[in-house]
Every structure is written in structure tokens, then in C-alpha cells.
C-alpha positions as CSV (number, residue, x, y, z in Angstrom):
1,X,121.5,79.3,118.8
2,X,124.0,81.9,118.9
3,X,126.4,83.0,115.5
4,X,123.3,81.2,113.3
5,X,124.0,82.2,109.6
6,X,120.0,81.9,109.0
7,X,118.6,83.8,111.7
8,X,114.7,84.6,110.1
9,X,112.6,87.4,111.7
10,X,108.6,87.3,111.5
11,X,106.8,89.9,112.8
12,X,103.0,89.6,113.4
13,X,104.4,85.7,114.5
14,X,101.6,85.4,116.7
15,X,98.9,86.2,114.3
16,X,97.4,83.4,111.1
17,X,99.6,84.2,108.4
18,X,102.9,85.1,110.8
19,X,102.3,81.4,112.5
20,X,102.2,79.9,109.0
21,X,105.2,81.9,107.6
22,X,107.3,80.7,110.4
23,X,106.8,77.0,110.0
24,X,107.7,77.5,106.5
25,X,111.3,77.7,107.4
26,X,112.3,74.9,109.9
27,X,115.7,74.8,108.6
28,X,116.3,78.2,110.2
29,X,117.1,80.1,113.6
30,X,113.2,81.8,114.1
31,X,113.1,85.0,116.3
32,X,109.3,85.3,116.6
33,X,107.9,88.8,117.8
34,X,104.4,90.7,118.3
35,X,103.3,93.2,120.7
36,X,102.6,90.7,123.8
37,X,105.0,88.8,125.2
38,X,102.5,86.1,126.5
39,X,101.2,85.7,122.8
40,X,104.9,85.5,121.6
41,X,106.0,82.7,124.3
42,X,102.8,80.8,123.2
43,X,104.2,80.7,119.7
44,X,107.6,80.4,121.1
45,X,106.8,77.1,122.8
46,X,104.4,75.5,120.2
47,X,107.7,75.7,117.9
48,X,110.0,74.6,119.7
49,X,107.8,71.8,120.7
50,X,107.2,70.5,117.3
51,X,111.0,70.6,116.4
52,X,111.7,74.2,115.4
53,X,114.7,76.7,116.3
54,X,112.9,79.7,117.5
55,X,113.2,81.8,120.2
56,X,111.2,85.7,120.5
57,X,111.0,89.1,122.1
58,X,107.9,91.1,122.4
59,X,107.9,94.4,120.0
60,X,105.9,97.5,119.3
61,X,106.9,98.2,115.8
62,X,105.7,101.8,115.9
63,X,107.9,102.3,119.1
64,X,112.2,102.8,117.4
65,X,113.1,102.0,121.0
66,X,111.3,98.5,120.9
67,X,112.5,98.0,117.2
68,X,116.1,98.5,117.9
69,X,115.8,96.5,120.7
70,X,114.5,93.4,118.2
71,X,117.5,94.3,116.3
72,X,119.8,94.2,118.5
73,X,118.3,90.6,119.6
74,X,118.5,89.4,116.1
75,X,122.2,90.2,115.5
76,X,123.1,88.5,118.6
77,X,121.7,85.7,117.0
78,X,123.5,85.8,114.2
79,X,123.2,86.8,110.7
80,X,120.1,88.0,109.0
81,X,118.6,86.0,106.4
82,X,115.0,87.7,106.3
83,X,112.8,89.8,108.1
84,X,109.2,88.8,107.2
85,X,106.7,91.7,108.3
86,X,103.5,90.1,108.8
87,X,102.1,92.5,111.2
88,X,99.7,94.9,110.6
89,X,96.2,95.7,111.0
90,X,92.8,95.9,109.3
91,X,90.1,98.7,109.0
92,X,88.2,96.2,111.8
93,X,89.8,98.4,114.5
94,X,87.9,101.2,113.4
95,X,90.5,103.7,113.8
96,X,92.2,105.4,111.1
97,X,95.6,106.7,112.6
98,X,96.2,103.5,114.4
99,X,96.0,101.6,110.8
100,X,98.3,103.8,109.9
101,X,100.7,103.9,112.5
102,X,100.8,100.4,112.9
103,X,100.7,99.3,109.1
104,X,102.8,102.1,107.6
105,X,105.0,104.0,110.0
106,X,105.5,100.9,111.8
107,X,106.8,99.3,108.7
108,X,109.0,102.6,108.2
109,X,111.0,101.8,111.5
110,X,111.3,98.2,110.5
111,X,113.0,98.8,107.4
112,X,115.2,101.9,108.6
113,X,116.2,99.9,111.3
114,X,116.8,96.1,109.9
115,X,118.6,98.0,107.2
116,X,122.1,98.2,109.6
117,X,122.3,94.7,110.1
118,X,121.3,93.1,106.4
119,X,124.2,91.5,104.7
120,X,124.7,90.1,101.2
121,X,121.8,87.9,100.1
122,X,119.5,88.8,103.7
123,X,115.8,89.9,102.3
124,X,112.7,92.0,103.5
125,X,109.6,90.9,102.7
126,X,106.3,93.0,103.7
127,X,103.0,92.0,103.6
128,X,101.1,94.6,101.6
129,X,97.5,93.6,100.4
130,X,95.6,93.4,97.2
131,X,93.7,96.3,98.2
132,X,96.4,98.4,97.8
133,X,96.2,97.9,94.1
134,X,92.6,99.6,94.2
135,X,94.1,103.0,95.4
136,X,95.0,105.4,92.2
137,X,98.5,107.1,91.9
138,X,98.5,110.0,93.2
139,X,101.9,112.2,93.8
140,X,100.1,114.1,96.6
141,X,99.4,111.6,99.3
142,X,101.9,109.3,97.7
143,X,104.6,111.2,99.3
144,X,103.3,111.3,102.7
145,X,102.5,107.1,102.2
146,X,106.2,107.3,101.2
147,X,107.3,109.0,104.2
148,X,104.8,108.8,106.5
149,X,107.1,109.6,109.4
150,X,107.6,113.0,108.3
151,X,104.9,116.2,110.0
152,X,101.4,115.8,108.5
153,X,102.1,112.8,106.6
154,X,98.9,111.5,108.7
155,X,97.0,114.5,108.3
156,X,97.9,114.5,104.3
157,X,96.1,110.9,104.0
158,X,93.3,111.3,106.0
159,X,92.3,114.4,103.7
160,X,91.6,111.8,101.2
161,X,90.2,108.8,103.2
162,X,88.1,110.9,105.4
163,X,89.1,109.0,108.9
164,X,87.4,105.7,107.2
165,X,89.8,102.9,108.5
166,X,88.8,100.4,105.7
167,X,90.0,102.8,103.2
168,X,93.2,104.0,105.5
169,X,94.0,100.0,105.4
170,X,93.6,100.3,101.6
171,X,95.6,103.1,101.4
172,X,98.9,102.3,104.1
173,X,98.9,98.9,101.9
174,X,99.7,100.7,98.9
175,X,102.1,102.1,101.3
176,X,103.8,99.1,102.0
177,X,104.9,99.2,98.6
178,X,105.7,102.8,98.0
179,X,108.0,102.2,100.7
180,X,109.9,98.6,99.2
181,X,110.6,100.2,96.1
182,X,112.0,103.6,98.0
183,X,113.9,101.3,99.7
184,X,115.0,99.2,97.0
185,X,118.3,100.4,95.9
186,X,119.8,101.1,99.1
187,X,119.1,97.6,100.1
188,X,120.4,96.3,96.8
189,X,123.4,98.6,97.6
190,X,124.6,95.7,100.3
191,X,123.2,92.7,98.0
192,X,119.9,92.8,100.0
193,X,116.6,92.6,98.6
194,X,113.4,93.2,99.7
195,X,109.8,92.4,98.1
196,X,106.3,92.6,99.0
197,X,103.6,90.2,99.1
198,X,99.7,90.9,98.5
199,X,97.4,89.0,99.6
200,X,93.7,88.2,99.1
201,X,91.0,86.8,101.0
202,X,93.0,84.8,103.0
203,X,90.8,82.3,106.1
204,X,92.9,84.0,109.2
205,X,91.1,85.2,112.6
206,X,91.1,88.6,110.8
207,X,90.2,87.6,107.5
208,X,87.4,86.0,108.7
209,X,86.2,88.8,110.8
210,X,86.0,91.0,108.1
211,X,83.9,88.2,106.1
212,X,81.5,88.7,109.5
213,X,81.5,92.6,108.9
214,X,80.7,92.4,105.6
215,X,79.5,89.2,104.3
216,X,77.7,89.9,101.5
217,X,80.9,91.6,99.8
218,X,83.3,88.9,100.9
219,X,81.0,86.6,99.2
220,X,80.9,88.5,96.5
221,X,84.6,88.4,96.0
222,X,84.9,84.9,96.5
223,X,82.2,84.2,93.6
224,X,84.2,86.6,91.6
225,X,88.0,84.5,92.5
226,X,88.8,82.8,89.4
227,X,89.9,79.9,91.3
228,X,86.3,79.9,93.5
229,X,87.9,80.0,96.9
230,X,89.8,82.5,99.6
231,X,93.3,82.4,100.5
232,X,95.0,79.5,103.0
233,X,97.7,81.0,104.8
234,X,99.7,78.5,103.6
235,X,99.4,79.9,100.1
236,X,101.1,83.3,101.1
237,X,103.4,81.3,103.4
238,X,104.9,79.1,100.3
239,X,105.3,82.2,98.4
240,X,107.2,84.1,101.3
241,X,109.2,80.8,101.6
242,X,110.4,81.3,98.1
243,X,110.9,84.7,98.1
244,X,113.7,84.2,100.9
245,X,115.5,81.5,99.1
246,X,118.3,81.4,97.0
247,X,115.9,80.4,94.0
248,X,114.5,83.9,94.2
249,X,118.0,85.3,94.0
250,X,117.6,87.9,91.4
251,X,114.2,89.2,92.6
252,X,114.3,92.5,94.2
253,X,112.2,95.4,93.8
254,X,108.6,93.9,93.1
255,X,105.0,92.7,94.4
256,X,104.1,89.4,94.4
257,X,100.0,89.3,94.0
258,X,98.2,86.0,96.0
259,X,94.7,86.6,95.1
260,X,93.7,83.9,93.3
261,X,93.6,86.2,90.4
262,X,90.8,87.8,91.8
263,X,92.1,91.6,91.5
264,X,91.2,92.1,87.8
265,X,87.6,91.5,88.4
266,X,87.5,93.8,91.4
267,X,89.0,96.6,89.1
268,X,86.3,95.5,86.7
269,X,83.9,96.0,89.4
270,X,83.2,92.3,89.9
């Protein structure tokens, strides 16, 4: 498995969407990773089992340590084709500076870091959410979701969502894509690209605990889902897919929405 030309990163691999992503590319080299190494084995195994390439390392994405060791694990791999960040977390946790230390600053490290070893044609691609697109422009707390490393970058956010961690997920998601398009021409600099993805109501373990948390809403936004139905994984999976293939060459810089156009109405107010 060493000196691959196609080496493909997923964090979150052991979570719904991660799993899926994964067994979208079975032509490549897979280095799975989440924060337990028992969960990442698991994965691991169940890959290799059914015929993949993939081997993993556990990783806490808000730790640089950690990251740089996945990085340095990757390029002994071989060559970068694509880091897809899956992981993340939702306002279910029910604490605000975790959401955003695992969604935002975590993604932070994983671009600073994953920048030194992309090549010509490698791509990022970040799972952001649809949510994000509900949270207004705003050059105050938009620089701290843009650098959310920095002193008070925290403290500058929760100003505005008042410690709730549904709206902090809301908020580090429009994050996500504050920091792909600050990012954007430095990768492009080295013929990398790097995109994010925003789901909807997709059916994972998480999606569906939030439907338990607040049922009468998710139903609500499924009624209002053009197409009548929430998200497979496999529908953000095929998109991530593309994004990483030649086909999606000259596409750099941008949010893919996965919503079942359901976005518009929410604006509307469903």
C-alpha cells in the first residue's frame, strides 16, 4: 500500500456519512480516521473485508499533534488525492464550545495541516451543512468563524448564539465555508482545490437523533423537501465522489447544496 498515487483521507470514517463516503472510492488507497481507534479498526476491517484498500489511525482533529501525526501517515502512503472531512458534530451534544472546537477549529488544523502535502489535482472537501445558509453575513463574527483559532474567536461567536449549541452548529457550518473560500487560492496556488458540501436531512445515527429531539420540526422539513424525503448518505457520498474526480476538474472555490432543494422554503419560513 505504500508510494499509492490515490491515497484518499476521510475523517469522521467511522460515523454514517464518513462510512458511505469511503466506499465510494474503491479504486483508491483509504486511510480511515476518527477519534477511537477501536471504532476506526471496526471500519478498517469491514473494508478490507469486502475488497477495499484501506488502512486507519485514530485522530483528534482539534489536537495539531494528532493531526500532523495523520499527515505524516498519509504521505507515507503516498500521494494525496483527497481529504474528505466528514467529522463533526451536532448541537445534540449540548455544548457550544465543543461544536465549535470540533466543527470549526478542528477543520482549521485539518486544512493548515493537509495543506503541506497536497499536490497538483489533490482536493479538500468539507462537510458544511444547509444550516449554515440560515446564518446572515455578518463581518463581526464572520472573522472570528474565519479564524477561529485566534484569542476570543470563541468568545466572539458565542456573543451572538448565546451558548445554544444548535445555533453554534448553525453557525461553525457557515464556518466551514468561510474557511474553504479563505483557503481557496492558496490551495489553487499548488493546483489543489477544495469545496464544501451541505447537506440536509440526511437518515445517519445523528440525523436521526436530532429527528428524536425535535420531531415535529424534522417533519416539518421533510413535508416542506421538494422531493418529499430526507437525505441517504449515499446522496452526499455520490456528490463527494464527483467532487474528487477528474470530472470536477475545474471546480474549486464553491458549496455544493444536498438538500433536496429544501433550503428555499426554510428561508421562506416553510
Amino acid at each position: 500500500m505504500k508510494n499509492s498515487n490515490n491515497i484518499v483521507v476521510i475523517t469522521g470514517g467511522a460515523g454514517g456519512i464518513g462510512q458511505e463516503c469511503a466506499r465510494a472510492f474503491k479504486k483508491d488507497h483509504l486511510i480511515i480516521t476518527d477519534y477511537a481507534q477501536k471504532d476506526v479498526d471496526e471500519v478498517v476491517k469491514k473494508l478490507n473485508n469486502d475488497g477495499y484498500q484501506a488502512s486507519g489511525i485514530a485522530c483528534d482533529i482539534t489536537n495539531k499533534k494528532d493531526v500532523q501525526k495523520l499527515v505524516e501517515f498519509t504521505a507515507d502512503a503516498g500521494q494525496l488525492k483527497a481529504i474528505i472531512h466528514t467529522a463533526g458534530v451536532s448541537g445534540t451534544i449540548k455544548d457550544a464550545k465543543k461544536v465549535f472546537n470540533i466543527n470549526l477549529v478542528g477543520t482549521d488544523i485539518i486544512l493548515d495541516s493537509f495543506y503541506h502535502i497536497a499536490k497538483k489535482n489533490s482536493a479538500a472537501i468539507l462537510l458544511s451543512s444547509m444550516m449554515a445558509h440560515t446564518v446572515p453575513e455578518n463581518d463581526t463574527y464572520d472573522y472570528a468563524l474565519k479564524n477561529p483559532q485566534e484569542d476570543n474567536s470563541l468568545e466572539a461567536v458565542n456573543k451572538v448564539v448565546e451558548e445554544n449549541a444548535d445555533t453554534m452548529y448553525n453557525f461553525t457550518k457557515r464556518g466551514v465555508i468561510l474557511l474553504m473560500l479563505k483557503n481557496v487560492d492558496e490551495w489553487g496556488e499548488k493546483g489543489a482545490r477544495i469545496l464544501t458540501v451541505s447537506p440536509g436531512v440526511i437518515e445517519t445515527k445523528m440525523g436521526l437523533k436530532a429527528a428524536e429531539e425535535h420531531p415535529e420540526r424534522m417533519e416539518k422539513i421533510k413535508n416542506a423537501t421538494p422531493l418529499k424525503r430526507n437525505g441517504k448518505p449515499e446522496d452526499v457520498s455520490n456528490m463527494v465522489h464527483f467532487l474528487a474526480s477528474e470530472k470536477a476538474n475545474f471546480l474549486t472555490g464553491t458549496d455544493i447544496l444536498v438538500d433536496g432543494g429544501v433550503l428555499n422554503n426554510i428561508k421562506k419560513g416553510l
